[in-house]
C-alpha positions in Angstrom: 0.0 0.0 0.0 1.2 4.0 -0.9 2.9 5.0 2.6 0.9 7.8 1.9 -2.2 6.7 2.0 -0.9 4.7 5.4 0.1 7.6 7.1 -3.2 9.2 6.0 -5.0 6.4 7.9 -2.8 6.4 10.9 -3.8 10.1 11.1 -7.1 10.1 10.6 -7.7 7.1 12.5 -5.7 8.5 16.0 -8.1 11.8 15.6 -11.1 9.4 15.7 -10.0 7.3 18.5 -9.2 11.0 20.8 -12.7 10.6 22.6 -11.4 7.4 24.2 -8.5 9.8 25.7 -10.2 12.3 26.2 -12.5 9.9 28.6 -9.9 8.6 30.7 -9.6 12.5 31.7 -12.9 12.8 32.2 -11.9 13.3 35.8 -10.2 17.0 34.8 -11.8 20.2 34.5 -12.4 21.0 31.0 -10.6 24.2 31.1 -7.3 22.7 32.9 -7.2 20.1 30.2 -7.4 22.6 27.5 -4.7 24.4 29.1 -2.8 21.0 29.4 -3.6 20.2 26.0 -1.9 23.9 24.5 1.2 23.5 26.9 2.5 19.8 26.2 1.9 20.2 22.8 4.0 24.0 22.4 6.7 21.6 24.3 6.9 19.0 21.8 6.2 21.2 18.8 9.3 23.3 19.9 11.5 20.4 20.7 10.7 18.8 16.9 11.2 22.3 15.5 14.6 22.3 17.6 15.9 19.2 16.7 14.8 19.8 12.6 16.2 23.3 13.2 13.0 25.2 11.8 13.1 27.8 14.5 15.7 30.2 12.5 13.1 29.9 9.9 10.0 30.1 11.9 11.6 33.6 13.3 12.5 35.1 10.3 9.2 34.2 8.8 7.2 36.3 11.3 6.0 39.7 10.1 3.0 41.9 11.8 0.8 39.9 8.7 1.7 37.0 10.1 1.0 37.4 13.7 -2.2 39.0 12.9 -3.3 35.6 10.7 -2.2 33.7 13.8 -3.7 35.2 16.5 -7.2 34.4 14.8 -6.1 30.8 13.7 -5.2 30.4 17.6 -8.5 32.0 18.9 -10.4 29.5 16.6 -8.5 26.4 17.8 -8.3 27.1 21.1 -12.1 27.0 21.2 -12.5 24.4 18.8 -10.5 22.4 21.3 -12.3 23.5 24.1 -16.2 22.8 22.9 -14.7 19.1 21.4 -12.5 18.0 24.6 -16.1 19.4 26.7 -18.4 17.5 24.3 -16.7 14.2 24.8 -16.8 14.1 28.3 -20.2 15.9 28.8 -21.6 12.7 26.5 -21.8 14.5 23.3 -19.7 12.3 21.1 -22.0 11.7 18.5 -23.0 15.5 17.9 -19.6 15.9 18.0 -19.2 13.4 15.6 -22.1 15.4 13.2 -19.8 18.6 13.3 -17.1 16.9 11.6 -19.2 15.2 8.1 -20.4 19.0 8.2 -17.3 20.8 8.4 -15.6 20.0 4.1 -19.2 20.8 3.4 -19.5 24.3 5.0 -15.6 24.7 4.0 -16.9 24.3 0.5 -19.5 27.4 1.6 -16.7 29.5 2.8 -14.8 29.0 -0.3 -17.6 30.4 -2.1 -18.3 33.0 -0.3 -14.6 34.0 0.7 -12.0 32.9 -2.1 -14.6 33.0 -5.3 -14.6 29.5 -5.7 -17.5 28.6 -8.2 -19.8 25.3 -7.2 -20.5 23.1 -10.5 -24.9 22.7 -10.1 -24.5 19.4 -9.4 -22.3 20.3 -6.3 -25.7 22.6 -4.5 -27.8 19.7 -3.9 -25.7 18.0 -1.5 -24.9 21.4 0.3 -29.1 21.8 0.4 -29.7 18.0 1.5 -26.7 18.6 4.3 -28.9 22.0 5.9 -32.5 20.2 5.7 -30.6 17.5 7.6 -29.4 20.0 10.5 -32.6 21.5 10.3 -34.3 18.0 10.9 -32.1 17.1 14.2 -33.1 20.8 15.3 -36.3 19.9 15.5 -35.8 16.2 16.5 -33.4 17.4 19.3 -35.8 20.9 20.0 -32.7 23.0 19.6 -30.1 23.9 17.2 -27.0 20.8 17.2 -24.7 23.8 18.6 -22.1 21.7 19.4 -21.9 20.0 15.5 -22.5 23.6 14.3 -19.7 25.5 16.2 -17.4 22.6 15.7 -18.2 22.7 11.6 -17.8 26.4 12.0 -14.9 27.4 13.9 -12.5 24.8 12.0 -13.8 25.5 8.9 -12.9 29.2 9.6 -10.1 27.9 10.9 -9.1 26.2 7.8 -9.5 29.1 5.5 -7.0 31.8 8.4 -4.8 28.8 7.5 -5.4 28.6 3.5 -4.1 32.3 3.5 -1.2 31.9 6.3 2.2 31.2 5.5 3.9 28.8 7.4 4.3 25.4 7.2 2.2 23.1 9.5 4.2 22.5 12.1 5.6 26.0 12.3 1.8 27.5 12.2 0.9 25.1 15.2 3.9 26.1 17.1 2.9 29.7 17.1 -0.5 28.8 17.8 -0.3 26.9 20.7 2.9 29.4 21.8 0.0 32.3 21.2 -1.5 30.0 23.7 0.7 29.2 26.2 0.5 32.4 28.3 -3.6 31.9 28.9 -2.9 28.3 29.5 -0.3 28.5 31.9 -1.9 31.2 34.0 -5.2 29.0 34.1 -3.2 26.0 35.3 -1.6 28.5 38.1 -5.2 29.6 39.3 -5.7 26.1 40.2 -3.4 25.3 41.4 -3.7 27.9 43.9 -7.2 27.8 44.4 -6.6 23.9 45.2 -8.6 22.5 41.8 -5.6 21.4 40.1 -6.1 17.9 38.5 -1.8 17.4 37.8 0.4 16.4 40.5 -3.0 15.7 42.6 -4.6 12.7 40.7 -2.4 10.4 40.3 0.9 9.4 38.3 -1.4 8.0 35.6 -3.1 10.7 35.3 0.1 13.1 35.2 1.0 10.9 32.2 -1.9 10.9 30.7 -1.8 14.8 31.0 1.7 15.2 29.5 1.0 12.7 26.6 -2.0 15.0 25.5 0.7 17.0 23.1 2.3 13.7 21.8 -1.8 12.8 20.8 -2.3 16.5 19.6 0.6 16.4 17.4 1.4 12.1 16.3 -1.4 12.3 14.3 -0.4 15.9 13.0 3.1 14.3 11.8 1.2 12.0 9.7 -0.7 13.8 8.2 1.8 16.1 6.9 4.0 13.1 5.5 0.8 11.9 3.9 0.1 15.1 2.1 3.1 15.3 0.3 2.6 11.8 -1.3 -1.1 11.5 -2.2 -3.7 13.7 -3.9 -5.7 16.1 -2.2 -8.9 14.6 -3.3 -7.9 10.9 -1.4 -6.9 13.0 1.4 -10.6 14.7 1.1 -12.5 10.9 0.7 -10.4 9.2 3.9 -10.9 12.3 6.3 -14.5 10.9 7.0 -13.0 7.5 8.7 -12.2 10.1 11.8 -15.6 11.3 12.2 -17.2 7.7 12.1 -14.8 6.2 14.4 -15.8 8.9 16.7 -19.3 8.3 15.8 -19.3 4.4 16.4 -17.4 5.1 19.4 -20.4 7.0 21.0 -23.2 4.5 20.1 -21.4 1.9 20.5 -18.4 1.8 23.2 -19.8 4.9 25.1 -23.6 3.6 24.8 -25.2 7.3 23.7 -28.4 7.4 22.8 -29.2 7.3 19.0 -32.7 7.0 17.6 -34.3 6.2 14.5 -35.7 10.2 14.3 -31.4 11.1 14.8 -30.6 8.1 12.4 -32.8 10.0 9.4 -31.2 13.5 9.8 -27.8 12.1 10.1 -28.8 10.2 7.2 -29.6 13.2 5.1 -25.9 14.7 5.9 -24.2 11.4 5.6 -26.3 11.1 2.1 -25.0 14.3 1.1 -21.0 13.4 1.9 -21.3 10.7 -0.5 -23.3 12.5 -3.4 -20.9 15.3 -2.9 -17.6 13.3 -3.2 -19.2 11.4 -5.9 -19.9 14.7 -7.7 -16.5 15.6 -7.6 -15.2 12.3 -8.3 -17.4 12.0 -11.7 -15.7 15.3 -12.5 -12.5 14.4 -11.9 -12.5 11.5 -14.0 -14.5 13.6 -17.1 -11.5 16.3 -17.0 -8.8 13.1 -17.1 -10.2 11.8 -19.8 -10.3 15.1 -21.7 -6.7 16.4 -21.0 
C-alpha cells in the first residue's frame, strides 16, 4: 500500500480514537485540560522544531501579517478544542461526531463566499440535503446541534485563516499553541492555587496521561503532513471521514449514547449528502482526465 495513504489512515484514524482519551480524563476540568492540552503540545512542537532546526526559519518568517493571521487561527482552535475536549466528556460524542461530516461541506461554503470558488450545479444539492438534515435534528433534538455547528464552524474558519497563512504546519501550530501558552499557563496556576488542580493531585497516571495530550495532539499531526506530500488532495478529502465515524461508532457503540431512529434519518440526510458530494467531484474528476 502508498505510505501515503498509510500515514493518512494512521492520522485520521488517531483523531477518531481521541474521545477514548479524552475519557480517561474525564476526571479534569475541561478548562485545565485545555490548558494542558496547549502547553504539552508548544513543548513537543518546539523540541521537533529544535531538533529539525525550523526555528531560525520560523523567526524570520514572522511579520505583523503573520502574527495578525495567527492570532485568529489560535482563537479559533483554542475554542474548537475547548467545545470538542467538553463535548466528549459531557456525553456528546455523536454530535460531536455530526460537526465533523459537516465541516468540508460548510468549507466548500466559505470557499464560495470568501475565495470565489464557483460550485459546479451538481455540487448545490448535497450542500441543500446537508442543511435540511441539520434543520431536521433541530427539530428532532428541540434545539439547534450547537455543538456539531460550532465545531463545523470554527474549523472550517479555521481552515480558510490557514489557507491564507504562511507557514508550514508544524511552524503555524507552534505559534499557535505558543499564542496559547500564556492563557494556559496562567489558568493552570489559578488552580493550582485555588486547590482545583487535576496534575500532580490525581495520580501518576493521570500526570502521564496529561503530558501525553501533546504527543496525541501532534502524532497524528506528523502523519498527516507526510501523507500530504505523497497523495492527492482529493484521497486526502475521501479518507478524512474515517475520523468522524470512528468517533461516531465510538459513542453509540463503546460509550452507549443514545441514538434513535428520528437522529438516524437527519444524520442520514448529511451522511447522504458526503457521498453524493464526493461522488460529484469524483465523476468530474474522472470527465476532465479523460479530456486532458
Amino acid at each position: 500500500m502508498n505510505p501515503g495513504i498509510v500515514a493518512a489512515i494512521g492520522a485520521y484514524v488517531s483523531w477518531g480514537m481521541l474521545p477514548i482519551y479524552w475519557k480517561l480524563l474525564g476526571h479534569v476540568p475541561t478548562a485545565q485540560l485545555l490548558s494542558h492540552r496547549i502547553t504539552w503540545s508548544f513543548v513537543v512542537l518546539a523540541v521537533f522544531l529544535i531538533l529539525t532546526r525550523r526555528v531560525a526559519k520560523l523567526r524570520s518568517s514572522l511579520s505583523p501579517a503573520v502574527w495578525g493571521s495567527y492570532i485568529l487561527a489560535s482563537l479559533l482552535i483554542g475554542v474548537n478544542w475547548f467545545i470538542y475536549v467538553w463535548s466528549v466528556n459531557a456525553g456528546y460524542i455523536v454530535e460531536a461526531s455530526l460537526g465533523y461530516f459537516i465541516n468540508p461541506l460548510l468549507s466548500v461554503l466559505l470557499g464560495v463566499f470568501f475565495m470565489r470558488e464557483r460550485l459546479r450545479p451538481l455540487q448545490w444539492a448535497p450542500l441543500g440535503l446537508a442543511a435540511a438534515g441539520v434543520i431536521y435534528l433541530t427539530f428532532d433534538y428541540g434545539r439547534l446541534p450547537w455543538i456539531a455547528l460550532s465545531l463545523a464552524t470554527t474549523f472550517s474558519l479555521y481552515g480558510l485563516v490557514k489557507k491564507k497563512a504562511p507557514l508550514g504546519a508544524f511552524e503555524g501550530l507552534t505559534l499557535e499553541t505558543g499564542l496559547l501558552l500564556a492563557p494556559a499557563l496562567v489558568w493552570l496556576g489559578w488552580s493550582e492555587a485555588a486547590g482545583t488542580s487535576a496534575f500532580l493531585h490525581a495520580g501518576a497516571g493521570s500526570d502521564l496521561l496529561l503530558v501525553g495530550a501533546g504527543v496525541v495532539t501532534t502524532f497524528p499531526l506528523v502523519m498527516f503532513a507526510a501523507a500530504a506530500h505523497r497523495i492527492p488532495l482529493s484521497m486526502i478529502g475521501i479518507l478524512q471521514y474515517i475520523a468522524p465515524t470512528i468517533q461516531f461508532l465510538i459513542g453509540v457503540f463503546m460509550y452507549h449514547e443514545p441514538f434513535s431512529r428520528t437522529q438516524f434519518t437527519g444524520f442520514g440526510m448529511v451522511w447522504i449528502a458526503v457521498l453524493l458530494f464526493w461522488i460529484e467531484r469524483w465523476s468530474f474528476g474522472r470527465k476532465l482526465s479523460h479530456l486532458t
